[in-house]
C-alpha positions, 0 to 999 in steps of 0.5 A: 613210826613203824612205818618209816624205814629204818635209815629214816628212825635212825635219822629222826632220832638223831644217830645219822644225819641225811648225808651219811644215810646216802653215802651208806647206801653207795656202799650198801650197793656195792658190799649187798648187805642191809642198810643197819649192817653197813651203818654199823660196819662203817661206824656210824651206829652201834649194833646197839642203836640198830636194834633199838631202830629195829625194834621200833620200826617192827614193833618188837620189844628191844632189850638194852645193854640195861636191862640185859638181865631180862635176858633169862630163860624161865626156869622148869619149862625145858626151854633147852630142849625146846631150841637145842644149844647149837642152833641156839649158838649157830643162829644167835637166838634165846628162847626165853618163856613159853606160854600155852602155843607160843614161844618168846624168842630174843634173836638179833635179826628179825627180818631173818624169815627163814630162822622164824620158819625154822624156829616154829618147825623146832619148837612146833608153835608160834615164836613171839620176838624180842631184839637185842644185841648178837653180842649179848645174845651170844653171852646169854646163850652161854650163860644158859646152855653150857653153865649147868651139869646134865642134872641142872645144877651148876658143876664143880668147876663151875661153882670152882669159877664162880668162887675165884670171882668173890676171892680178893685180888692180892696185892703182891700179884700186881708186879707179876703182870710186868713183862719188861724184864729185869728182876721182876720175875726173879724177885716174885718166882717166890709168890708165883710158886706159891700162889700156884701151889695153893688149894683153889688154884690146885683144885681149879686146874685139876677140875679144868682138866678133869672135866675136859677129861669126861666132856671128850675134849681133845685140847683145852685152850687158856687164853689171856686178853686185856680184862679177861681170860677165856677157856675153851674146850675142843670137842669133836673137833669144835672150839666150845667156850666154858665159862673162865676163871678171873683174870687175877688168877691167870698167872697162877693157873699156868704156873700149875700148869707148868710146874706139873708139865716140868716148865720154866715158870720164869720164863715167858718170853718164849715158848715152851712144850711139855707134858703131864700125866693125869691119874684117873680111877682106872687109867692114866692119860697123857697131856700135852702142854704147849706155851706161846708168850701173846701181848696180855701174857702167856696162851696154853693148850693142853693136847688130852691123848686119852688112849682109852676114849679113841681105840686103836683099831681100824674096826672102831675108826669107821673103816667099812668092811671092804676098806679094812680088808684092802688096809689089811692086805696091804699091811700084811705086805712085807716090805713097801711105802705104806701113807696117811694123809689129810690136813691137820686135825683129820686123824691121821696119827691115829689111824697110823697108830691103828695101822701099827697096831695091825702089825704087832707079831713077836716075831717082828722088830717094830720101831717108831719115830714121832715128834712126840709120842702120842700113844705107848703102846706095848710091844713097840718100840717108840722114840720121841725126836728131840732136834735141839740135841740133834735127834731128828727123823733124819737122825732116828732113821739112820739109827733105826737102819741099824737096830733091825727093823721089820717094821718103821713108823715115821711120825710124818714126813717133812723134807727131802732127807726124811722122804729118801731114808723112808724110800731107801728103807722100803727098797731094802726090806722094811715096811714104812708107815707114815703120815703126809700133809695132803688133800687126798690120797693120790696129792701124796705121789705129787707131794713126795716129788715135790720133796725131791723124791725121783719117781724111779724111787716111788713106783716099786717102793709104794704099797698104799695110800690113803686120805682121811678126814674126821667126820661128826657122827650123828647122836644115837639118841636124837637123831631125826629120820627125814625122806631126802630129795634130789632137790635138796642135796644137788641131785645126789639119789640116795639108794636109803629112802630115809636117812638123818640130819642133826636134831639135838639133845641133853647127851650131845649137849644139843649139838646134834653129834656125840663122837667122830669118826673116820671118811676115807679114800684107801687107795692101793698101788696097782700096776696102773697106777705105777705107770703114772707115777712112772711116767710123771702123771699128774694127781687128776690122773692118778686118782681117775685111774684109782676110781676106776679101779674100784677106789670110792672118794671121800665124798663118796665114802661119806655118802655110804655113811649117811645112808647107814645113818652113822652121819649127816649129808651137811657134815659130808658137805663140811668136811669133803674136798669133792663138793 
């Protein structure tokens, strides 16, 4: 039967009929995808009943939903070192044995040839395939890669989670899961507390954080579902599954969680924030917690701002030498507008509290503004904005005019009233910091007049601008050197003649990268640049006219990078807006 096609298996072994085959193919012409994945997506076979026809039409073994326990690695032979964990994951394939020059794979799609190709050049010798599903592959692959300590043994919160699957689920817990109201809160407040404040669900919280802590996590996420819970770390910027705890402890787990962030554990309906400090052997490092009500209960994230594991200073955030002393000259200035921008996640608190920290002489008045706090820092002045009762940026500003500042950190600027205090602040001696929600630097002129802020105002008061983004660096210890070609990276000559792609490894958890740091535009306010804003150029113009004045894009920036071996080109890819 391996001859036949895969619509004719399916048909034979009675999942289809003839008609539906046809109506698949219309569709299959229109949406260019493979006949199994189209059958699939218009419901009319499993992911299931694909492998299995696939299976039997190349001849491979098929691993079912029942017989999923084959769907074990062999123990002792390095088999996590052999296919790293995040081409294992990217991919969805499983190495499961080696045996003399061979390599016994489970993959979804074996039709893929260019992951075999890539599967022999990793593993240096022949791959022989086994087909499942991709959902119980990517179970697997969990299961496997990222349910050991580096040692190989399972770690303590690991064995904190297997244990709270064998606890009994109590009885009393049952009407907590109520969320219509009434007096069902009230009357079992009394149990909730208790069962947050027992031994298992105290240790499992704090080794939840704790591990968090030492994996670089910057949030820890805790999900609820229907039957299930999820915890996932982020980690250099990615969302990395760790294996959850039982459902029958969710409501437990976030009543610790926000007794120790001094929440209202009653209430549920609506979303909360607080935050928590976390004692370690020699420092202290603050959460955040944030709650959101979903239909199977309440979410958390907890925002990890461990001051010790991101140093605040310009020099150790990937600036190169040139950049940091334009940044520098700027900062020295004595009064103006001074901006970080990028989107979300790209850094730009950070490097604000870098660019403060520049600014530190006991001679100087330094205030901040931030919603929250993220970082204290001695020898500044720091107020958290609490608009419930009033205190907003506009608020805190106006305050500040009148406290005599040298120096003014705005957390970010969100409306016009915020925008015109920072400008009036600048015009009458102070130095203003603060963050934009743009995609490159020269956005951020085109950003604030958009905010109503008139261009007569920002061409005296700007003094620098620049845009960031969070690029993954390249692990020290496994990373591979590789002569590239134009052809390979669109016809882009490298002045290195050899640079670096991701490999994979125990240290970085095989994903090729341990760290981030900072890709950069710094754009300085010149006289040329001032005329455009004058005039009301738009941010094309601008940040030609930057370029020419010695301005390197982030994209450029980051290529600077890759030469020196600090990152890959695919990551440069990944996080650039110029490409």
């Amino acid at each position: 039967m391996t001859h036949l096609k895969l619509g004719e298996i399916l048909i034979h072994q009675g999942l289809i009929t003839e008609k539906q085959l046809q109506e698949a193919i219309v569709a299959q012409k229109k949406e260019k995808g493979r006949i199994g994945e189209v059958l699939v997506k218009l419901g009319l076979i499993t992911e299931e009943h694909m492998a299995e026809a696939l299976g039997t039409q190349m001849g491979i073994p098929h691993y079912s939903a029942k017989n999923l326990d084959l769907l074990k690695p062999q123990p002792d032979q390095g088999l996590e070192k052999t296919i790293p964990a995040e081409f294992a994951k990217k991919h969805c394939v499983l190495p499961l044995s080696r045996h003399l020059n061979s390599l016994t794979c489970v993959v979804h799609d074996p039709l893929d040839l260019l992951l075999l190709d890539n599967l022999k050049r990793i593993a240096g010798c022949e791959i022989n395939l086994v087909i499942a599903t991709s959902t119980a592959i990517q179970g697997a692959v969990n299961d496997f890669y990222f349910k050991q300590s580096n040692d190989g043994s399972p770690s303590m919160l690991d064995r904190a989670v297997e244990r709270s699957y064998t606890q009994s689920k109590n009885n009393d817990l049952t009407v907590l899961v109520k969320e219509d109201g009434g007096d069902t809160a009230e009357l079992s407040l009394d149990k909730l507390i208790a069962k947050a404040e027992e031994a298992p669900v105290i240790k499992l919280v704090d080794l939840i954080i704790r591990q968090a802590i030492d994996e670089r996590a910057s949030d820890i996420h805790i999900e609820p579902f229907e039957n299930k819970i999820t915890l996932r770390y982020r980690i250099d910027g990615r969302l990395y599954n760790i294996p959850p705890p039982a459902p029958h402890l969710h409501l437990p787990i976030i009543s610790r969680i926000k007794i120790l962030a001094k929440l209202d554990i009653a209430e549920k309906r609506l979303p909360q924030d607080g935050a928590i400090t976390a004692k370690l052997e020699n420092r202290s490092v603050d959460i955040r917690v944030s709650t959101i009500p979903t239909v199977w209960g309440e979410k958390v994230v907890m925002r990890i701002l461990d001051k010790g594991a991101v140093p605040l200073e310009l020099a150790s955030l990937g600036f190169d030498a040139k950049q940091i002393d334009v940044l520098r000259k700027a900062l020295a200035v004595p009064y103006g507008l001074f901006f970080v921008t990028g989107p979300t996640g790209s850094g730009k608190s950070t490097t604000l509290y870098a660019a403060v920290s520049e600014t530190i002489d006991p001679t100087k008045n330094i205030i901040t503004v931030e919603d929250p706090v993220e970082y204290k820092i001695d020898g500044i002045n720091q107020v958290a904005i609490k608009p419930e009762i009033g205190l907003t940026f506009a608020a805190a500003l106006r305050a500040f005019l009148r406290q005599d500042p040298d120096v003014i950190m705005v957390g970010e600027i969100r409306d016009q009233e915020t925008a015109t205090i920072c400008v009036r602040a600048a015009l009458t001696g102070h130095f203003v910091l603060s963050t934009l929600h743009t995609n490159d630097a020269a956005s951020a002129i085109t950003r604030l007049v958009d905010i109503g802020v008139p261009h007569y105002l920002l061409t005296p008061s700007l003094v620098m601008i620049m845009g960031q983004r969070l690029a993954r660096r390249l692990c020290q210890k496994c990373k591979e050197p590789y002569e590239p070609t134009k052809e390979q990276h669109g016809g882009i000559e490298f002045k290195s003649d050899l640079i670096y792609r991701v490999s994979g490894c125990e240290a970085c958890k095989g994903s090729g990268y341990k760290g981030r740091m900072v890709i950069a535009e710094v754009m300085p306010i010149d006289d040329t640049i001032r005329a455009l804003v004058s005039r009301g150029a738009d941010h094309a113009e601008i940040k030609d006219a930057a370029r020419k004045n010695g301005m390197a894009t982030i994209f450029e920036s980051g290529l600077r990078l890759v030469e020196k071996g600090f990152t890959s080109y695919d990551e440069i890819c990944r996080i650039s807006v110029d490409t």
